[in-house]
C-alpha positions in Angstrom: 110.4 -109.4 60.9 108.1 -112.0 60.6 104.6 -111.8 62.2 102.7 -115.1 63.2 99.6 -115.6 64.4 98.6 -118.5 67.4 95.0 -118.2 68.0 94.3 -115.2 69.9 98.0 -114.6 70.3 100.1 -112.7 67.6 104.2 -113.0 67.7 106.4 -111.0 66.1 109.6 -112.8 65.3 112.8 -110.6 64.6 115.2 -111.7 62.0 113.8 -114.8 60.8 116.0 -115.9 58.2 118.8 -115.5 60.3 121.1 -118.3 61.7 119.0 -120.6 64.7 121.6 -118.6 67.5 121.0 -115.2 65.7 116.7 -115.5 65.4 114.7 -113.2 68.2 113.6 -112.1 70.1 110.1 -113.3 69.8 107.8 -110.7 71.1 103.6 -111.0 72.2 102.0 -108.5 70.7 99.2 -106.4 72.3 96.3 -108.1 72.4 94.0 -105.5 71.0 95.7 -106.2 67.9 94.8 -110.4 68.1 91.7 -109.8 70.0 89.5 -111.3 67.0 92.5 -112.6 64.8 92.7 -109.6 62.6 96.6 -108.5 62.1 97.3 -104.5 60.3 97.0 -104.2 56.7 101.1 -104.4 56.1 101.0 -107.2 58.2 100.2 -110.6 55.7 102.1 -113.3 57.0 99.0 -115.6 58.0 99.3 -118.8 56.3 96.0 -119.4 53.6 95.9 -122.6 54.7 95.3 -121.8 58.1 92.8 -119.0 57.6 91.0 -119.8 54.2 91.1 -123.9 54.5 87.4 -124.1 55.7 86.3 -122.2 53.2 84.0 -124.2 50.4 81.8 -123.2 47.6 79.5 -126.2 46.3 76.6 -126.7 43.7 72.8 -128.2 44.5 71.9 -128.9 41.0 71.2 -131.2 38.4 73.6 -129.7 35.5 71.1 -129.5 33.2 70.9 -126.3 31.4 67.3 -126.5 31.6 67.4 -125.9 35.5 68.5 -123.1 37.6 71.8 -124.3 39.5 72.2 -122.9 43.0 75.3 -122.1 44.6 76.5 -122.2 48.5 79.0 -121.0 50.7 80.2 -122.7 53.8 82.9 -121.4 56.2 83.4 -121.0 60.0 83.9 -117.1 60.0 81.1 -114.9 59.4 81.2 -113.3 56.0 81.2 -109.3 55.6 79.8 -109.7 52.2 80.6 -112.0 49.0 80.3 -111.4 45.3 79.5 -114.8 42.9 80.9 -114.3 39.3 79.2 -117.5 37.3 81.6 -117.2 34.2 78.4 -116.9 32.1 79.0 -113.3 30.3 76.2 -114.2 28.1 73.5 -114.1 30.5 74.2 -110.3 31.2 73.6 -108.2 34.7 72.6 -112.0 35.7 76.4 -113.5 35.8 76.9 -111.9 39.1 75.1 -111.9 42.7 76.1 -110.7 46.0 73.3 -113.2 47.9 75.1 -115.5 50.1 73.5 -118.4 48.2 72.3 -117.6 44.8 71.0 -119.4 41.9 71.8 -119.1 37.9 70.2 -119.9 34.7 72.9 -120.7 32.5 73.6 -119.4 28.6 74.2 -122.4 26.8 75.9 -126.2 27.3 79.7 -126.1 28.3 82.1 -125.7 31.6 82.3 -122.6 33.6 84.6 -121.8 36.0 82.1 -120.0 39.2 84.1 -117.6 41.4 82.9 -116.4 44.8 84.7 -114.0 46.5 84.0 -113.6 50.7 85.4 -110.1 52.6 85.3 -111.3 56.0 86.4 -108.9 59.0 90.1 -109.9 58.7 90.4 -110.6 55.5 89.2 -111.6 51.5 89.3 -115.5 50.0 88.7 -116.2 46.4 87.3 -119.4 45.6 86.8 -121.0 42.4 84.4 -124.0 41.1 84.1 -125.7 37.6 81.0 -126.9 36.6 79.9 -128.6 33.4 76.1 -128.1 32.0 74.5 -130.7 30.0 71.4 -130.4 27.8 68.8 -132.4 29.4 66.4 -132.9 26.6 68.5 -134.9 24.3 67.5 -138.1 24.6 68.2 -141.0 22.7 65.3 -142.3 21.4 65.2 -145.9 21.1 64.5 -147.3 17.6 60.4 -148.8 17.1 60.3 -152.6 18.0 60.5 -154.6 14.9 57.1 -156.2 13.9 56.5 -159.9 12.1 53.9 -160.4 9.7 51.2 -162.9 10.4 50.5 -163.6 6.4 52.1 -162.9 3.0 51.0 -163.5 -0.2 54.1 -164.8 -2.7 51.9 -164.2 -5.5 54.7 -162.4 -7.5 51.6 -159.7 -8.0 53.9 -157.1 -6.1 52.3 -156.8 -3.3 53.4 -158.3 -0.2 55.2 -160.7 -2.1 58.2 -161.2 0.8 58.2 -162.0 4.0 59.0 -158.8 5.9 59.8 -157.4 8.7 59.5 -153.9 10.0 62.7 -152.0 12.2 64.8 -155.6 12.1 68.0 -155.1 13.6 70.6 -156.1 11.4 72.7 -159.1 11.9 69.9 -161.0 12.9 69.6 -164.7 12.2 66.1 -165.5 10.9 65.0 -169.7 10.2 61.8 -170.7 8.6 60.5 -174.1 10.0 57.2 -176.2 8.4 55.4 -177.9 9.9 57.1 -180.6 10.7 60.4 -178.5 12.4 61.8 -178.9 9.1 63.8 -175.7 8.2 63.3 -174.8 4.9 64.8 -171.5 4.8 67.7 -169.8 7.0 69.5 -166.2 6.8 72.1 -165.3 9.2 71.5 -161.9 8.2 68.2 -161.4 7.0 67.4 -159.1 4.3 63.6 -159.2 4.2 63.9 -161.8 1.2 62.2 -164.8 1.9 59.8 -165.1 -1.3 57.9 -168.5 0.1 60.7 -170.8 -1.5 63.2 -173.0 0.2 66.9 -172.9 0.6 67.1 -174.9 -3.0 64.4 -173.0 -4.4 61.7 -174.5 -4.7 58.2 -173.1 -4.1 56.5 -174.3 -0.9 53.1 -175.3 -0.1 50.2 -172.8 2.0 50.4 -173.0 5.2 51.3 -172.3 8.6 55.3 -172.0 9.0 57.0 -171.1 12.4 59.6 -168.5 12.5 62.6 -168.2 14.9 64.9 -165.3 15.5 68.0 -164.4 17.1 69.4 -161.0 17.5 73.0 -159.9 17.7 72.3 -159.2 21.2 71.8 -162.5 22.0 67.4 -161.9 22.4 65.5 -164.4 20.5 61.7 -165.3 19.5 59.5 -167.1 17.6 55.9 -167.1 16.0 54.1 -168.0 13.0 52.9 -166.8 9.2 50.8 -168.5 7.1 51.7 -168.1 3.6 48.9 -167.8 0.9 49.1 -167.5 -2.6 
């Protein structure tokens, strides 16, 4: 027999499998027995589509591991009582929680697979959840801005004897101009290595000189350093 439920009605419908002529009869059942939906134990024919289909678990949270993540359960039968399993075994007598909306403080980093499951008057749904935790307090740091000098001293004395420039990103292009626009030195990749001589080598005078730059990025600037000997 098969026994099918037609909210409040429950059929039972003898020899189901049976040829279209040969299937019946189909008989109303009492209606203490669908009064509020619930069929007898033996009885568990009702599709889980129809009965557990409204049935969601969801996450308020951030997925950090840093912050408490809290859990809900939303439905349109009244729950009997429900028991959360967070998939944390770590975390001890604190994986589990039998409040309808509970909140967890997670182990460590990684995916978890959060089980509720709801008794309701009728009958028990399992639901399942994946969630992913993150650690928050890695951030990426963002390297120091590069800094140009305002004066060197080519002296050869060893001490600021080159024209450099702190946190430079590589690949960046880097023209020395005098002060005429004249550029007397050029580096598409600059290595910290201008020693006050031009591109043929040949010591320069003191003096203001502009500097341009272009980063890989495409971000360019300019400025001036007077070289002194």
């Amino acid at each position: 027999n098969l026994y099918y439920a037609i909210n409040p009605n429950v059929y039972r419908i003898e020899n189901p499998e049976g040829s279209a002529a040969s299937i019946g009869p189909i008989t109303q059942l009492p209606t203490s027995i669908a009064s509020n939906g619930c069929l007898p134990q033996w009885i568990a024919l009702i599709s889980d589509e129809i009965i557990t289909g409204n049935n969601v678990i969801s996450l308020t949270g951030d997925n950090c591991l840093q912050s408490a993540q809290t859990f809900s359960f939303s439905g349109t039968s009244a729950v009997v009582s429900i028991t959360w399993n967070f998939g944390d075994p770590t975390s001890g007598v604190n994986n589990s929680s039998s409040d309808l909306n509970p909140s967890h403080q997670f182990s460590e980093i990684g995916t978890y697979q959060i089980t509720a499951i709801v008794e309701f008057d009728c009958y028990v749904d399992t639901l399942t959840q994946n969630i992913t935790l993150f650690n928050c307090t890695d951030t990426i740091t963002p390297p120091p801005a590069f800094e140009f000098p305002n004066i060197f001293t080519p002296n050869n004395d060893g001490i600021n004897d080159f024209f450099e420039i702190d946190n430079l990103p590589e690949n960046t292009e880097v023209i020395i101009l005098n002060r005429w626009g004249n550029v007397v030195f050029s580096s598409e990749n600059y290595q910290n290595n201008w020693d006050g001589k031009d591109d043929s080598g040949r010591t320069l005078v003191d003096g203001v000189y502009t500097y341009k730059f272009k980063m890989e990025s495409g971000t360019i600037g300019h400025g001036f350093v007077h070289l002194i000997r």
